[in-house]
N, C-alpha and C positions, 0 to 999 in steps of 0.2 A: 405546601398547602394544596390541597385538591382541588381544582378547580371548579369544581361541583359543591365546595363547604362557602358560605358566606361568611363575609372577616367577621371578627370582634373587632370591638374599637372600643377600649377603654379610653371615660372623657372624665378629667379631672375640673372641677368649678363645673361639673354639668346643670348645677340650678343658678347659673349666671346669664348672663343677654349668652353670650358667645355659645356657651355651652350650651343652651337652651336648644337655641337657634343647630346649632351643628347637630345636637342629638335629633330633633327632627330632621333634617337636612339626610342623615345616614339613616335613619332608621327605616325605611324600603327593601335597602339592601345589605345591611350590616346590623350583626347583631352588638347592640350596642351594652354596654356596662358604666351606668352611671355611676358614678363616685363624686361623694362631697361627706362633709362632717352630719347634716341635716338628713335622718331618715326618713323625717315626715316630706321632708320638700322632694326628697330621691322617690320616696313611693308616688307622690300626687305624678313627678313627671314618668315614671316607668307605667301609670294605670295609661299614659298618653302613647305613649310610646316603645313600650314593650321593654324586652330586655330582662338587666339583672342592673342589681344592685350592689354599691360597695361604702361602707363607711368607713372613711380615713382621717382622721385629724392631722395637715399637713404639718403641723406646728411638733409631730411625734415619731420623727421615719426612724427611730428604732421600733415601730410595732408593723411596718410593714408589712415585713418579711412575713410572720402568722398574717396578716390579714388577709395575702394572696393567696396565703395555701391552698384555700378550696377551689378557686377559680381553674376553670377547664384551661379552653383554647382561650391565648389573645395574639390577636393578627397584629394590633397596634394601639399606639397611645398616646393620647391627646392631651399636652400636657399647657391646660387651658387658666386654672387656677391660678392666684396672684394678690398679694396684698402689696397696698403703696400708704405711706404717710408722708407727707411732705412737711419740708421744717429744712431749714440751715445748719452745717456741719455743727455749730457752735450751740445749739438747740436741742438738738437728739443726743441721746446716750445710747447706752450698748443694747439696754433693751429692746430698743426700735429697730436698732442693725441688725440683729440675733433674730427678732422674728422674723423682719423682710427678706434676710436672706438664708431663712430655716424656710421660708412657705417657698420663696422664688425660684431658689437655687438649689439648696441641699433636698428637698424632697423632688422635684423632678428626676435628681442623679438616683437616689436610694430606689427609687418605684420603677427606675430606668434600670438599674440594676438588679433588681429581684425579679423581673419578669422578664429580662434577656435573653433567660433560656428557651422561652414560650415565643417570643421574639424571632429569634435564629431558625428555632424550628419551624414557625411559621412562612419565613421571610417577610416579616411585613415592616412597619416606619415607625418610627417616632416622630412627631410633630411638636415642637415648643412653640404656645402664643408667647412670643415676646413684647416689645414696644419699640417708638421710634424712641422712648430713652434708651436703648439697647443699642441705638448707634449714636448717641449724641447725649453728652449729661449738660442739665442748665441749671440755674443756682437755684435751690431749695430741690433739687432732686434726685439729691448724690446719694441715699440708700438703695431708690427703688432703682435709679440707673445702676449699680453697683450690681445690683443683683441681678440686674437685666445684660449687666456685659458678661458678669460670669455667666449667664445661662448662654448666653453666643456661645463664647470659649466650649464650655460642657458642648455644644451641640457640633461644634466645628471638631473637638476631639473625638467625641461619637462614633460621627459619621467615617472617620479615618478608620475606625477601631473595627466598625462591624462592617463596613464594605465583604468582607473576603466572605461574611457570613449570611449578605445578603439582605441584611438589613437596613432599608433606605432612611434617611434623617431629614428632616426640613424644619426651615424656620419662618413662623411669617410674622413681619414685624409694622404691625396696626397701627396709624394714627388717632387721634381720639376718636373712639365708639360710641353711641348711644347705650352707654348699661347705667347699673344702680352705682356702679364702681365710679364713675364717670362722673356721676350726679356730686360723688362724694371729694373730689378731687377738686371738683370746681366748686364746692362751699370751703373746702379748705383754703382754696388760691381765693374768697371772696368775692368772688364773678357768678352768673346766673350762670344756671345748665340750658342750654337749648338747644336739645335733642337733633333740630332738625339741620344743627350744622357739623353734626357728625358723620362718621360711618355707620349703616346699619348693621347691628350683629351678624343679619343673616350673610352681609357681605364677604366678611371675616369667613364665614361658616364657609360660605363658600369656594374660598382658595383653599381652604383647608382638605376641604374632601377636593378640589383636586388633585392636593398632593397626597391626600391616600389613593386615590385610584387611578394614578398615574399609571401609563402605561410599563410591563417588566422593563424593557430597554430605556426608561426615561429617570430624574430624579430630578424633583425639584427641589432645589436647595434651600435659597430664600428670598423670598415672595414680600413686600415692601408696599402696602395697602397705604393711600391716603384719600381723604377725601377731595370731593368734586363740588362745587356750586349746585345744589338742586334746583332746576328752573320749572 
């Protein structure tokens, strides 16, 4: 990449807290490429924040492959999107495992893989939002963890695979956030949401864009956010 082009950064869940927050966060100096299902919600944030847009149904990665066709450069990819339902082994069937780990796991790999070659040529990273389920599963959380160790695994093989091509990998793996996701997880566990003893998205956002703009000789692998006591 020229060091005179400013990245892309495709941001998947960009009309989410995380994604919201990181798409302003880069948008100064990166051009950015929103991606979600919603194009009303993709255009309100692209009039904010510039850019390009992408509609993807993550629930669909055989239609990827056409969906990137037009898309120019991409320097990198924020692979921020995530569905979780929570419920005991004995509760869920295949339909809940099949989407949690079509949104979590198989569509990062597919969108990972059909823009590797934009990737390589760039030299630029892949980013996975993971979770702290992605290093620890607790009871009622065995899909969305499942999904969240395979994306480790994915990210850890990754990063082996493209080293030689110059393409960096990281993972940051978030304690609870304040998003709408958040909100929905604690009506499900039967507890109040209270925002204020969370991590801010923007926080999130911002490890994230340091490990895009890490320096060439540096990599950050993965980055372990939890929250602090606000006083």
């Amino acid at each position: 990449m020229s060091s005179a082009a400013r990245p892309v950064t495709l941001i998947t869940g960009s009309v989410g807290g995380i994604g919201t927050a990181l798409a302003h966060l880069l948008a100064p100096a990166h051009d950015v490429i929103l991606c979600g299902r919603d194009p009303g919600r993709l255009e309100a944030l692209r009039a904010e924040v510039g850019g390009g847009t992408l509609v993807l149904d993550l629930e669909r990665p055989e239609t990827f492959g056409a969906a990137v066709a037009a898309l120019g450069r991409v320097t990198n990819v924020v692979h921020n999107a995530g569905v979780v339902e929570l419920g005991p082994v004995a509760a869920q069937g295949h339909e809940v495992w099949t989407r949690t780990l079509a949104v979590n796991t198989v569509a990062p790999a597919e969108l990972t893989r059909v823009l590797l070659p934009r990737l390589r040529e760039e030299r630029g990273a892949v980013v996975f939002v993971n979770s702290g389920a992605g290093l620890s599963a607790n009871a009622g959380w065995a899909s969305y963890a499942a999904s969240k160790f395979a994306l480790r695994a994915l990210a850890e093989a990754l990063r082996a695979e493209e080293a030689p091509y110059g393409v960096r990998v990281g993972t940051v793996y978030p304690g609870r956030t304040a998003t709408a996701m958040q909100a929905r997880v604690r009506a499900q566990e039967g507890g109040v949401y209270t925002p204020e003893a969370y991590i801010e998205p923007l926080s999130v956002a911002r490890a994230i864009q340091l490990m895009l703009d890490a320096p060439a000789d540096a990599e950050f692998t993965d980055l372990t956010i939890r929250a602090r006591p606000r006083v």
